[in-house]
KOLGU-4560 file (N, C-alpha, C; in nm, 3 decimals, padded with zeros to 5 digits):
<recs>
<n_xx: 00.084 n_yy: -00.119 n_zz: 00.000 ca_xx: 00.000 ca_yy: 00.000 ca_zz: 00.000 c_xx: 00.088 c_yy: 00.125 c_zz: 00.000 mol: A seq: 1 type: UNK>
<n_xx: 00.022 n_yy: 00.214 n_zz: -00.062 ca_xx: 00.109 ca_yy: 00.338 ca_zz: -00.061 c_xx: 00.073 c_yy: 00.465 c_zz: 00.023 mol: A seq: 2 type: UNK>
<n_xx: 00.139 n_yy: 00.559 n_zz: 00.083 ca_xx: 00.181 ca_yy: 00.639 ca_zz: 00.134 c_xx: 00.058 c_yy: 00.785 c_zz: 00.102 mol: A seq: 3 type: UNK>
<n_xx: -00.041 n_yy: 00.835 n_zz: 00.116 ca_xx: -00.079 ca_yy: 00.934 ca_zz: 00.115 c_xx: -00.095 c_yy: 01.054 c_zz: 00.225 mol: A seq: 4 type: UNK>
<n_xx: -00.010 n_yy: 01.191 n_zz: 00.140 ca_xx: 00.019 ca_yy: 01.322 ca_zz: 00.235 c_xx: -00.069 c_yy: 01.446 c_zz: 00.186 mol: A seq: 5 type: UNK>
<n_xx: -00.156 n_yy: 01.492 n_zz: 00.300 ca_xx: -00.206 ca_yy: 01.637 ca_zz: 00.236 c_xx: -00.176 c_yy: 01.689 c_zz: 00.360 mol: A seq: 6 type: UNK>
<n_xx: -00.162 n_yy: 01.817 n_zz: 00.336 ca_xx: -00.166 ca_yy: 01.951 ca_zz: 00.448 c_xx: -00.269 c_yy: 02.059 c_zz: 00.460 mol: A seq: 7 type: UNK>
<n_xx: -00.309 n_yy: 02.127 n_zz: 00.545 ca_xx: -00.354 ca_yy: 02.252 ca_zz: 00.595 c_xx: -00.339 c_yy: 02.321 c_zz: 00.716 mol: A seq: 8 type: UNK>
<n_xx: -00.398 n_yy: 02.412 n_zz: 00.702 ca_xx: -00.297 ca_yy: 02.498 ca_zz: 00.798 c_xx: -00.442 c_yy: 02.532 c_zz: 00.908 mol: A seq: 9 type: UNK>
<n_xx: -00.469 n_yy: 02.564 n_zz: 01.044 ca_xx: -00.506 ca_yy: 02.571 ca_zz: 01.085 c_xx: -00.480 c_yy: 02.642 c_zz: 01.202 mol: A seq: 10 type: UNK>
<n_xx: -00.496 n_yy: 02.792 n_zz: 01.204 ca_xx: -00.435 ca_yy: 02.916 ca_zz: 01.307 c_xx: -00.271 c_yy: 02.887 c_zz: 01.285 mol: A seq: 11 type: UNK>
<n_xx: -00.183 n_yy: 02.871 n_zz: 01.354 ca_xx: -00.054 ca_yy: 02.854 ca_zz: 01.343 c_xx: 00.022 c_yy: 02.713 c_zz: 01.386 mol: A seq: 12 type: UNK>
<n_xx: -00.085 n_yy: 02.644 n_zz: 01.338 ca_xx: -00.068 ca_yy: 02.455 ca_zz: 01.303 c_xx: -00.074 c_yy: 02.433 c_zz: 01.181 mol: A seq: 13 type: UNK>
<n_xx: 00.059 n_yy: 02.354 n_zz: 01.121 ca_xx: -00.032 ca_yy: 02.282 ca_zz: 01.050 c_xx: -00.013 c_yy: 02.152 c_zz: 01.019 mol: A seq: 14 type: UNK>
<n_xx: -00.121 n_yy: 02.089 n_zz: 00.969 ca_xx: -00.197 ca_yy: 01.958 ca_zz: 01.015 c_xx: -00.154 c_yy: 01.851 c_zz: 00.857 mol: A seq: 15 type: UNK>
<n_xx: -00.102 n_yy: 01.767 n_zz: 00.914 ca_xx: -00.020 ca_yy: 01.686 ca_zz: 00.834 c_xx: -00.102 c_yy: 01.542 c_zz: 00.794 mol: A seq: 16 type: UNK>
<n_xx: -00.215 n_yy: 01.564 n_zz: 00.768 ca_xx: -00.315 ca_yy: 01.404 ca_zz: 00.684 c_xx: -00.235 c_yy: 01.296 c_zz: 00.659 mol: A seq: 17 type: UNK>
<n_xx: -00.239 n_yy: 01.173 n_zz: 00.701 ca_xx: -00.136 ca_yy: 01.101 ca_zz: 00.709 c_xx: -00.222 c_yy: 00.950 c_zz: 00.647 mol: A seq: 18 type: UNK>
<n_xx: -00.240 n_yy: 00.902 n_zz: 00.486 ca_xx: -00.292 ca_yy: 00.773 ca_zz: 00.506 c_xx: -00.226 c_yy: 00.669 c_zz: 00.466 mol: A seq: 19 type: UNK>
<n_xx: -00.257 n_yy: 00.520 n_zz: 00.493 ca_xx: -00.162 ca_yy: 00.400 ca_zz: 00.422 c_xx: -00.086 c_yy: 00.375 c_zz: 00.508 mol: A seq: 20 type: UNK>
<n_xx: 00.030 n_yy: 00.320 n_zz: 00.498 ca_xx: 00.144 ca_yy: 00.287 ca_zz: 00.551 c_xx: 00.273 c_yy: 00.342 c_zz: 00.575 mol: A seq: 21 type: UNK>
<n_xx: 00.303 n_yy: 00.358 n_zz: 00.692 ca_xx: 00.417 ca_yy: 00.425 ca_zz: 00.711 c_xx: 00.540 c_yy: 00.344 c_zz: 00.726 mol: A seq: 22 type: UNK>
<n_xx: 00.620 n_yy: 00.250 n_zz: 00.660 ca_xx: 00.718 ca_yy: 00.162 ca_zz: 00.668 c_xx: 00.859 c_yy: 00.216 c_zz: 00.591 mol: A seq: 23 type: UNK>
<n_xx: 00.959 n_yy: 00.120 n_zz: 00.584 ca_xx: 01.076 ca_yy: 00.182 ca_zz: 00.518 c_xx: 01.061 c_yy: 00.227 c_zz: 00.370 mol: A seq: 24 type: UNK>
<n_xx: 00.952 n_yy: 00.161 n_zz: 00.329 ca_xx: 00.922 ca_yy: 00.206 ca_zz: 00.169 c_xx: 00.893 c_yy: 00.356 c_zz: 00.154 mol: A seq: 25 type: UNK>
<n_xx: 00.768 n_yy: 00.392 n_zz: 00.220 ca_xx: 00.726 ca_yy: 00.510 ca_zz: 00.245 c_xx: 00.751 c_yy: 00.583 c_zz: 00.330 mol: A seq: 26 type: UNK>
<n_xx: 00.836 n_yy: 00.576 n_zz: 00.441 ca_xx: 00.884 ca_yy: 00.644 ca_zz: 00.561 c_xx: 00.936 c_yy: 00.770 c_zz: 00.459 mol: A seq: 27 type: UNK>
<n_xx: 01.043 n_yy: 00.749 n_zz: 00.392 ca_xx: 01.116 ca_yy: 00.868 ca_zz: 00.331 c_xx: 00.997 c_yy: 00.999 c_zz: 00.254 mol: A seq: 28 type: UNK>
<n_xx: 00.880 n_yy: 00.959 n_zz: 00.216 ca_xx: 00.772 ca_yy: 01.061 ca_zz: 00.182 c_xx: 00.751 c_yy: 01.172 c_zz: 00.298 mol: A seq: 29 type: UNK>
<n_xx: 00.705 n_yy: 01.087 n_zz: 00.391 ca_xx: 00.674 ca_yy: 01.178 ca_zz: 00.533 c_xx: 00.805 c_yy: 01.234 c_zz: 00.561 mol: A seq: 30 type: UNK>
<n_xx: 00.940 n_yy: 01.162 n_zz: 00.573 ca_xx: 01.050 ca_yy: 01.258 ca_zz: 00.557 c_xx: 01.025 c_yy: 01.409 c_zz: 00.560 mol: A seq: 31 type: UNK>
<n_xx: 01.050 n_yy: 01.357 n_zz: 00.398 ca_xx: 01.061 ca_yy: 01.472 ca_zz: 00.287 c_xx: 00.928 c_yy: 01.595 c_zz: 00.348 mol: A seq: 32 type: UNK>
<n_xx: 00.852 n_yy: 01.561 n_zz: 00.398 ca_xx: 00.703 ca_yy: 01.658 ca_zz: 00.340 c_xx: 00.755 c_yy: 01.690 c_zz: 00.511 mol: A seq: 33 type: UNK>
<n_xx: 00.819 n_yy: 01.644 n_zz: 00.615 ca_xx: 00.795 ca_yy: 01.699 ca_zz: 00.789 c_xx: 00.964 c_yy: 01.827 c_zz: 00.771 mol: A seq: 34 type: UNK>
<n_xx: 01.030 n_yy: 01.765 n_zz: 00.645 ca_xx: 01.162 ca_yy: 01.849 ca_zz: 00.638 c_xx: 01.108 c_yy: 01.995 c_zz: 00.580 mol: A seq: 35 type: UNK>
<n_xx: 01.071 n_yy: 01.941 n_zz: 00.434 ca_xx: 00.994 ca_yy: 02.063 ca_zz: 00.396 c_xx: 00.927 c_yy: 02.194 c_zz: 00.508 mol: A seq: 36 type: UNK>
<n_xx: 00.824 n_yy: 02.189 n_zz: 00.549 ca_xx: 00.746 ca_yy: 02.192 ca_zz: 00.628 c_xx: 00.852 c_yy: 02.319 c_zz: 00.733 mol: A seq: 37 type: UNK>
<n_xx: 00.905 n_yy: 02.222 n_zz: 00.783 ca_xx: 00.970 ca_yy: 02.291 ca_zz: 00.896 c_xx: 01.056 c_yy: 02.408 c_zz: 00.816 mol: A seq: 38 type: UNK>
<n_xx: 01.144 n_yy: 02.371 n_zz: 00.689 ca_xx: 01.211 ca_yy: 02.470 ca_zz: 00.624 c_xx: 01.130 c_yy: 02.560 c_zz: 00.576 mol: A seq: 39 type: UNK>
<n_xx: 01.014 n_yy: 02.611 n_zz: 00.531 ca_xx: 00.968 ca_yy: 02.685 ca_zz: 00.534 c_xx: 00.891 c_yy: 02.761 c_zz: 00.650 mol: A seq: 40 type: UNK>
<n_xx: 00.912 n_yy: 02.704 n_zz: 00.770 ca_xx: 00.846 ca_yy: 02.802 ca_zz: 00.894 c_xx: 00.751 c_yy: 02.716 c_zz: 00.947 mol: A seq: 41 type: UNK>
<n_xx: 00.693 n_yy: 02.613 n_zz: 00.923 ca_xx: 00.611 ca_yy: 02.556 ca_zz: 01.008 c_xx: 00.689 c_yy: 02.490 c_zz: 01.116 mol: A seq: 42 type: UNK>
<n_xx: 00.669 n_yy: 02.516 n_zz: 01.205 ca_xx: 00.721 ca_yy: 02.476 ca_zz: 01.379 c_xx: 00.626 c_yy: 02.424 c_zz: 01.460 mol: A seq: 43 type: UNK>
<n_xx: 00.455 n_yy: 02.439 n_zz: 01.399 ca_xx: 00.418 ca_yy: 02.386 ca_zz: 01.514 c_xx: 00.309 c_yy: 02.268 c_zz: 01.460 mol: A seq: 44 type: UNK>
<n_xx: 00.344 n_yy: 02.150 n_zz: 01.430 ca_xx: 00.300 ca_yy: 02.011 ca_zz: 01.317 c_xx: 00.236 c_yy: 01.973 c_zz: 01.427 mol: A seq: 45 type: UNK>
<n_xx: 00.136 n_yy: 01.869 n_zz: 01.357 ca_xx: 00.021 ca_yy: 01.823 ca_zz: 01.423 c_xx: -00.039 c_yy: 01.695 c_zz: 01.260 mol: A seq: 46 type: UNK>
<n_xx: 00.091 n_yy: 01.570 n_zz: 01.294 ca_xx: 00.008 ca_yy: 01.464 ca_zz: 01.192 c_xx: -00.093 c_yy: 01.390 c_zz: 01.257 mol: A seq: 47 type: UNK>
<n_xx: -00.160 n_yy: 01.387 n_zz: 01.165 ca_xx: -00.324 ca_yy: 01.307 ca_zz: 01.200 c_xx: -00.273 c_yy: 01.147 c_zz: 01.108 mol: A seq: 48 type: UNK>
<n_xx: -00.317 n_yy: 01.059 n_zz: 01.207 ca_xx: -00.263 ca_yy: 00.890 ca_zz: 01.163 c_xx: -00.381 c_yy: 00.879 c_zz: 01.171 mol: A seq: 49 type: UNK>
<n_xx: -00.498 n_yy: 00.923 n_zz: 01.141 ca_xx: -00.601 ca_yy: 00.800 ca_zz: 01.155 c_xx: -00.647 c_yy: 00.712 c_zz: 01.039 mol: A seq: 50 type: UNK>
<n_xx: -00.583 n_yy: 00.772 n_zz: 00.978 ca_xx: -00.609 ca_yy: 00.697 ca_zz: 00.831 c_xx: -00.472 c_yy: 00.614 c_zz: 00.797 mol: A seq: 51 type: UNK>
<n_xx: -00.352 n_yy: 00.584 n_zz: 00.887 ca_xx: -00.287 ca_yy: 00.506 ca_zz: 00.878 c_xx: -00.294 c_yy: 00.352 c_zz: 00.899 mol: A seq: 52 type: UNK>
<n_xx: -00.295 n_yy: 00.262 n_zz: 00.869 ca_xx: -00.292 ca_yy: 00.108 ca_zz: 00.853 c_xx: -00.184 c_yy: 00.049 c_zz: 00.907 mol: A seq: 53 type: UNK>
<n_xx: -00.050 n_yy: 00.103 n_zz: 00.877 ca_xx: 00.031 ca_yy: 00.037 ca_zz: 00.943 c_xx: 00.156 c_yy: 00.154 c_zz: 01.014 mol: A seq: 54 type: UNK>
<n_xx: 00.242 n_yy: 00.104 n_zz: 01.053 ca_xx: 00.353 ca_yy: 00.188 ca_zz: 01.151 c_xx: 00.455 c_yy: 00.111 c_zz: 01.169 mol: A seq: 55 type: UNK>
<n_xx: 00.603 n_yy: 00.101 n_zz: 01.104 ca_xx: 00.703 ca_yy: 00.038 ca_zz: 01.170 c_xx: 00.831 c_yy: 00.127 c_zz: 01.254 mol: A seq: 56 type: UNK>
<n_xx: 00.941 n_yy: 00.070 n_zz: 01.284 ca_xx: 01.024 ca_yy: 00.140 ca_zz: 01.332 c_xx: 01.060 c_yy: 00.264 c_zz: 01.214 mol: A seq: 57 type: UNK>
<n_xx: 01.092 n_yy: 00.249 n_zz: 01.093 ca_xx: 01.159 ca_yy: 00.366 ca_zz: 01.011 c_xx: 01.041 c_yy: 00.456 c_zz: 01.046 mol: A seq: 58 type: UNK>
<n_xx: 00.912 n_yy: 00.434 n_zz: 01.049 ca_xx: 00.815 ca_yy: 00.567 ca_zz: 01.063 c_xx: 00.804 c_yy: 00.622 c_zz: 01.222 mol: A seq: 59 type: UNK>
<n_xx: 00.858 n_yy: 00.525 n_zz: 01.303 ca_xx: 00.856 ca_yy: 00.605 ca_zz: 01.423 c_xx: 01.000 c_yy: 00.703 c_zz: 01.456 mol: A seq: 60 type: UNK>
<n_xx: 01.093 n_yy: 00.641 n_zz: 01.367 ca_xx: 01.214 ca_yy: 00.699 ca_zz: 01.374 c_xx: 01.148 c_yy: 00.829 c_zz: 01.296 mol: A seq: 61 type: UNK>
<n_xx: 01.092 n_yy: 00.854 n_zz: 01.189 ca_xx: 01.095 ca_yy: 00.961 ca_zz: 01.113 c_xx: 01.003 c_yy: 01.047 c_zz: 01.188 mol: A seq: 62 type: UNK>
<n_xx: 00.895 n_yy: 00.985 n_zz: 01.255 ca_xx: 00.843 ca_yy: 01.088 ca_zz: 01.376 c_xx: 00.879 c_yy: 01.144 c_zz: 01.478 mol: A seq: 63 type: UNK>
<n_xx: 01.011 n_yy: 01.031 n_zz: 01.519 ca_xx: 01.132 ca_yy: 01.156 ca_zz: 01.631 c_xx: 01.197 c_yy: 01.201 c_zz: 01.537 mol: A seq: 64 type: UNK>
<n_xx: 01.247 n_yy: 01.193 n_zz: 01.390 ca_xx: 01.283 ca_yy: 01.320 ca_zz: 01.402 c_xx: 01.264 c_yy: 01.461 c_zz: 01.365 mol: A seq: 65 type: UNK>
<n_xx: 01.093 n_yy: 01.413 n_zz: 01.320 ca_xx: 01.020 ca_yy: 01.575 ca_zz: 01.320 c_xx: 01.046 c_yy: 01.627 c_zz: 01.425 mol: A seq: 66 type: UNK>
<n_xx: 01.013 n_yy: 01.535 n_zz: 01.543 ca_xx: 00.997 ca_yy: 01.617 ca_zz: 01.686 c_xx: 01.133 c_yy: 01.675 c_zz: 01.693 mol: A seq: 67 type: UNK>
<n_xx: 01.265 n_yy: 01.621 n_zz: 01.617 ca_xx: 01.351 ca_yy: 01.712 ca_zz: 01.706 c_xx: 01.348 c_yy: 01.846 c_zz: 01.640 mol: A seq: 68 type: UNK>
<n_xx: 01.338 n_yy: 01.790 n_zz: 01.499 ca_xx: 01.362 ca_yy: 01.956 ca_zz: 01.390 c_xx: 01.279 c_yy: 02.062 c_zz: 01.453 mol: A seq: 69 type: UNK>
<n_xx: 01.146 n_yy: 02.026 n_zz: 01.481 ca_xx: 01.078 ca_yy: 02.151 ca_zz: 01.529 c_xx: 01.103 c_yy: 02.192 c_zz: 01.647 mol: A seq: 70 type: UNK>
<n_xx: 01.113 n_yy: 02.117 n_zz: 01.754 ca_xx: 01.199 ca_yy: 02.195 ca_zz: 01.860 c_xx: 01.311 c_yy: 02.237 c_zz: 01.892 mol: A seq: 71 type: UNK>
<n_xx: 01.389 n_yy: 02.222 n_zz: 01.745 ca_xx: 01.508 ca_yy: 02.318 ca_zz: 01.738 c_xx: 01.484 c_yy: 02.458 c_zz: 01.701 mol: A seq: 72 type: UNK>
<n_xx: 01.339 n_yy: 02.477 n_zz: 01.662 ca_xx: 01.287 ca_yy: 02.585 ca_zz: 01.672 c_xx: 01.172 c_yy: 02.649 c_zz: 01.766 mol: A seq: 73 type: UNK>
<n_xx: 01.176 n_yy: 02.571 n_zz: 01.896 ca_xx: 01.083 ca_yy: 02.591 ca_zz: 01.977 c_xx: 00.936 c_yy: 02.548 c_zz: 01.927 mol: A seq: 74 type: UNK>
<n_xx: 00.939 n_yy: 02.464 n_zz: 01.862 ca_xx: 00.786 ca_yy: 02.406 ca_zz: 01.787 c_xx: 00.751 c_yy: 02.378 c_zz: 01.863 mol: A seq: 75 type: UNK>
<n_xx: 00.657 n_yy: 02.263 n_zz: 01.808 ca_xx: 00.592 ca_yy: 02.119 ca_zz: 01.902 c_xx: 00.512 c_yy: 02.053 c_zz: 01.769 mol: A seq: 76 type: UNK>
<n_xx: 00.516 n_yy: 01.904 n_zz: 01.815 ca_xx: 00.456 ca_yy: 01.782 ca_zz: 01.674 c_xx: 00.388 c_yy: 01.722 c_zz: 01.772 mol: A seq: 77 type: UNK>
<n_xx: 00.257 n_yy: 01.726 n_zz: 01.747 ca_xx: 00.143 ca_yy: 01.680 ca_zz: 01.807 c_xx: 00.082 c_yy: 01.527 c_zz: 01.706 mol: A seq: 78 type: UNK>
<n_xx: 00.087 n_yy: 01.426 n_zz: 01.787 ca_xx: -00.017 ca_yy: 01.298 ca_zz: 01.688 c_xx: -00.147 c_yy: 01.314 c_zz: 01.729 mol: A seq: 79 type: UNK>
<n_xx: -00.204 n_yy: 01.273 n_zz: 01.615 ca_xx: -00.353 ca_yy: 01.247 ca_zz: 01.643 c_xx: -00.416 c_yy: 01.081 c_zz: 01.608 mol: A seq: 80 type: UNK>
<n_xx: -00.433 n_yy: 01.029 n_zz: 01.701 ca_xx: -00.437 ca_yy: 00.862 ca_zz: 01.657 c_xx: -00.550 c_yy: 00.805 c_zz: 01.784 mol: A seq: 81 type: UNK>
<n_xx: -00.653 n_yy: 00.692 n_zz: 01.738 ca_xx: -00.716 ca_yy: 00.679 ca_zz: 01.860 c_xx: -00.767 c_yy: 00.499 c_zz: 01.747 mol: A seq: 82 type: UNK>
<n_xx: -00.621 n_yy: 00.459 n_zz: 01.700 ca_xx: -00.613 ca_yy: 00.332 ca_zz: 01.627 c_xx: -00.542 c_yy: 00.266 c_zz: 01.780 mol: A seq: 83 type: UNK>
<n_xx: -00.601 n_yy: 00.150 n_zz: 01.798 ca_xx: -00.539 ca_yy: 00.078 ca_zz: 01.904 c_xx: -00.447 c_yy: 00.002 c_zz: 01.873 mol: A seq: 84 type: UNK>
<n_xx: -00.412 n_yy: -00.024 n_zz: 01.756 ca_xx: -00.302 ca_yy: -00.083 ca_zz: 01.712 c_xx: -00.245 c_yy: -00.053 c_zz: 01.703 mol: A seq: 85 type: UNK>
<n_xx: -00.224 n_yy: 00.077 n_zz: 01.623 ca_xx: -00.104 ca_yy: 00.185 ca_zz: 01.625 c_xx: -00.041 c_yy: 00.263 c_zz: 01.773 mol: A seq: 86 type: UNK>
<n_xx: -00.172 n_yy: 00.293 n_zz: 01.844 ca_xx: -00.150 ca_yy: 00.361 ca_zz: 01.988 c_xx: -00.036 c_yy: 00.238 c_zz: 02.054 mol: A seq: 87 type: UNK>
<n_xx: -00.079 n_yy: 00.082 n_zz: 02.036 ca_xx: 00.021 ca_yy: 00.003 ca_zz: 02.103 c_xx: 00.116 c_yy: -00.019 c_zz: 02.057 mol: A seq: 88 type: UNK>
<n_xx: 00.179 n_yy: 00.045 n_zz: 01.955 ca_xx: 00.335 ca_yy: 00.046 ca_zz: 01.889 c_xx: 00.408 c_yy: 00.200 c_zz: 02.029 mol: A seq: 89 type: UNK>
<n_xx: 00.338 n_yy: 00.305 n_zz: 02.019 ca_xx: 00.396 ca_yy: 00.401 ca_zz: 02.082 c_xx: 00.389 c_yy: 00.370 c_zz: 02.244 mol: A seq: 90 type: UNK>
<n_xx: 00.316 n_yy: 00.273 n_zz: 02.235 ca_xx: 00.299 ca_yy: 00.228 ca_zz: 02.436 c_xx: 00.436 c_yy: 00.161 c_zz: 02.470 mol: A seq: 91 type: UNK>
<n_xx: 00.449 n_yy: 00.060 n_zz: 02.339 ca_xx: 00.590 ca_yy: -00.050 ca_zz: 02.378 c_xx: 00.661 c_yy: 00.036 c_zz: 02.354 mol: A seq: 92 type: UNK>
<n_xx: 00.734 n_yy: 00.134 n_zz: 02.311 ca_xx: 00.820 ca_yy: 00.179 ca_zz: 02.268 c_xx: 00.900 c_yy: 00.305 c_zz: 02.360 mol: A seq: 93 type: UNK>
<n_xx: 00.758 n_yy: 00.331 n_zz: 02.436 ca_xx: 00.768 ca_yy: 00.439 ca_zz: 02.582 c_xx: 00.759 c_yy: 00.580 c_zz: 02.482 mol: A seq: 94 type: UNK>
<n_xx: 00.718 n_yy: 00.620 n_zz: 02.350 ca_xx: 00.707 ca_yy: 00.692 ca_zz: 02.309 c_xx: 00.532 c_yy: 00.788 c_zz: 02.323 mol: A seq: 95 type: UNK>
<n_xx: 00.486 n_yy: 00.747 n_zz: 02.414 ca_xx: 00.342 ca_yy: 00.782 ca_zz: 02.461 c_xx: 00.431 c_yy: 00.880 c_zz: 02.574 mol: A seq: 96 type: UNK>
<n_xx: 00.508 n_yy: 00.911 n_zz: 02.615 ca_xx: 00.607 ca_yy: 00.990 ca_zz: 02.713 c_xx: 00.661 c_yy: 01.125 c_zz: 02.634 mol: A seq: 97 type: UNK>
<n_xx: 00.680 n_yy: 01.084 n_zz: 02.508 ca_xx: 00.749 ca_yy: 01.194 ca_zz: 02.384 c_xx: 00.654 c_yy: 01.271 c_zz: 02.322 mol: A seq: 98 type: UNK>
<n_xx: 00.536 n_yy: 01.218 n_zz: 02.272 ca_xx: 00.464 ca_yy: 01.290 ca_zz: 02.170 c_xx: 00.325 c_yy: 01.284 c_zz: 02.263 mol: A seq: 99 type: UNK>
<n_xx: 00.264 n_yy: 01.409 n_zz: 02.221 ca_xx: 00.109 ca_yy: 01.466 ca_zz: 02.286 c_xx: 00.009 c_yy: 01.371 c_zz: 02.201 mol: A seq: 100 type: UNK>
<n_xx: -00.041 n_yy: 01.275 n_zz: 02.247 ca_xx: -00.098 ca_yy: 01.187 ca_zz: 02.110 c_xx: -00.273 c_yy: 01.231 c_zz: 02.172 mol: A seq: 101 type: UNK>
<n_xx: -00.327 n_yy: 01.285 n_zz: 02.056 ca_xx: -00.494 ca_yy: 01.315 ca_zz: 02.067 c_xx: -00.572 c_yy: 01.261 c_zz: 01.978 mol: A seq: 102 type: UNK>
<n_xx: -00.735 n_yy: 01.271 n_zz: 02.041 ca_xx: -00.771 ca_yy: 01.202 ca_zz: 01.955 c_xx: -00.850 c_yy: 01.237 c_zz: 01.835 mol: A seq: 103 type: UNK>
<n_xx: -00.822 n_yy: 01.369 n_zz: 01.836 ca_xx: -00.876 ca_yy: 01.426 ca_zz: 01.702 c_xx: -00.843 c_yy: 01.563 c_zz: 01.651 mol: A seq: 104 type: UNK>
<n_xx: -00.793 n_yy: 01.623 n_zz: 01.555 ca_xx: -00.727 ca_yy: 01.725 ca_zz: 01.478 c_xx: -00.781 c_yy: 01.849 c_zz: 01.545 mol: A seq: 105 type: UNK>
<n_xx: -00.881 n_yy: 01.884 n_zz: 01.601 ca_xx: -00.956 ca_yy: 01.985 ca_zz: 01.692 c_xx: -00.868 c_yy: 01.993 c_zz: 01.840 mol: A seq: 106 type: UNK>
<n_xx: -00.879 n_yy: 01.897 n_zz: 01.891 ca_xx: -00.806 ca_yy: 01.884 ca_zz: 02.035 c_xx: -00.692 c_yy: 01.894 c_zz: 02.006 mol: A seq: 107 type: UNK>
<n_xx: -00.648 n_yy: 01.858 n_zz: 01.953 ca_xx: -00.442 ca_yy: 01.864 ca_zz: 01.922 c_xx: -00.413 c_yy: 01.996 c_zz: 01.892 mol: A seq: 108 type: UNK>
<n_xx: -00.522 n_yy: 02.065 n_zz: 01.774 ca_xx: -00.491 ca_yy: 02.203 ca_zz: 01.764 c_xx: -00.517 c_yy: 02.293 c_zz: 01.924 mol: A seq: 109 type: UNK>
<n_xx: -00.624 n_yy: 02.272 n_zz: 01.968 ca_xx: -00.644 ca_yy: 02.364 ca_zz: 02.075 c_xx: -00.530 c_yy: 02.363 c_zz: 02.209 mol: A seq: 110 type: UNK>
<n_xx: -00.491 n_yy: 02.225 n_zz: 02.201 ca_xx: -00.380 ca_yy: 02.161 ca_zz: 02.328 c_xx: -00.293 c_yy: 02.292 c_zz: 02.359 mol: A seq: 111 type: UNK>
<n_xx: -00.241 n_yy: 02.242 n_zz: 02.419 ca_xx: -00.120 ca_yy: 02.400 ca_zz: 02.511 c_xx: -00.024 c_yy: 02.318 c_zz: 02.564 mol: A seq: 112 type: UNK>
<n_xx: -00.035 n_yy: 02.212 n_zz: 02.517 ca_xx: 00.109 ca_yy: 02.094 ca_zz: 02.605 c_xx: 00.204 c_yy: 02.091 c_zz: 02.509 mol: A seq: 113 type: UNK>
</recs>
């Protein structure tokens, strides 16, 4: 399965649509589109997984390292996921400690954490 990315912007978020699979095949898409992103000024990301299917290590690696790019600019990368399958990849991993995970693109935007 393949990899689908859209964006919008929402007050001074913006919100990263995330569907398909996130594995070593497609990890490098989300890359590319969380590098982008930040090089032009977005600092404060907020991807929505609910339309993701799967999650391996290369996509959790590529989600730390949005988190670091943007808080090298004082950002913050907010998930939005309320897949129990996916939520139990970030439980084993102790990454439910790292990222603000919500359960819907409204709450993540409004958050203050």
């Amino acid at each position: 399965m393949d990899l689908s990315l859209s964006t919008e912007t929402m007050g001074d978020r913006t919100i990263v649509r995330v569907g398909g699979e996130i594995d070593v095949y497609t990890a490098p898409k989300l890359r590319e589109q969380l590098v982008e992103l930040v090089n032009d000024g977005s600092f404060h990301l907020v991807v929505d997984m609910e339309g993701v299917d799967f999650l391996d290590s290369t996509g959790l690696g590529v989600l730390v390292g949005g988190l670091k790019r943007v808080r090298a600019h004082e950002g913050s990368l907010r998930l939005v996921c309320n897949q129990e399958h996916i939520l139990k990849i970030f439980r084993i991993t102790g990454l439910t400690k790292v990222f603000p995970i919500h359960t819907s693109v409204e709450e993540a935007v409004a958050a203050t954490d």
